[in-house]
N, C-alpha and C positions, 0 to 999 in steps of 0.2 A: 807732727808727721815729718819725715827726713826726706829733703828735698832731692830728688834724683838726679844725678849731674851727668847729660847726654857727655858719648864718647867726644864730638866736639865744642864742649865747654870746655871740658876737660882740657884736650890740647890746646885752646882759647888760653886758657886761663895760665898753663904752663908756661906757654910762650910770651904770656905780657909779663910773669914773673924773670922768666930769664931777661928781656929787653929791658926793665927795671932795673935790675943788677946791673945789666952792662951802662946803662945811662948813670945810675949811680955811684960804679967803681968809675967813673969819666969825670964825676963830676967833683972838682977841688975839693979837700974837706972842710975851706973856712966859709964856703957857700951852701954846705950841708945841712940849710935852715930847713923845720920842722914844715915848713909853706914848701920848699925848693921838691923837697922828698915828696910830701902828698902828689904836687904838681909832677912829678916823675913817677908817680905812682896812676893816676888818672889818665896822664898822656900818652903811658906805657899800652893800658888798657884798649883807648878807645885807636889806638895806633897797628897795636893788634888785631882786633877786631875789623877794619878798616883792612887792613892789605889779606885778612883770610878772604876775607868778603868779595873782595875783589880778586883773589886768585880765584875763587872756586865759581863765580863769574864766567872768567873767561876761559876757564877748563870748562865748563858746561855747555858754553859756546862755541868749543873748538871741536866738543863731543858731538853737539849736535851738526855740526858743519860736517862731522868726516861718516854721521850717520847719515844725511841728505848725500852726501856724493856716490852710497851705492846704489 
C-alpha cells in the first residue's frame, strides 16, 4: 500500500532537501566524506522539521492572541 505524503511532509521534506544542498555546496570537497554527507543529510532533516515546528507554533499563538483580543 503507497504511503500518502500529507501537503506538509511534502514541504518538510522539500525544504530539508534544499537546506542539504546548500550545507553541501558550503561544504569543501576534500571534507565531502560519505559520514560528513549522511550527517548533512540527518541534520538538514531534523533542523527542518525543528524551525517549521516552531514557526507554526508561534503563528498559532499569535492567531490565537489576535482571536482573544475581539
Amino acid at each position: 500500500m503507497d504511503k500518502q505524503v500529507t501537503v506538509l511532509e511534502s514541504i518538510i521534506g522539500d525544504v530539508a532537501v534544499a537546506l542539504y544542498q546548500q550545507w553541501y555546496n558550503a561544504l569543501p570537497i576534500e571534507e565531502r566524506t560519505e559520514d560528513a554527507i549522511a550527517g548533512l543529510k540527518r541534520n538538514s532533516e531534523e533542523v527542518t522539521f525543528f524551525v517549521i515546528q516552531m514557526f507554526m507554533n508561534k503563528f498559532n499563538e499569535a492567531a490565537e492572541e489576535l482571536k482573544n483580543k475581539d
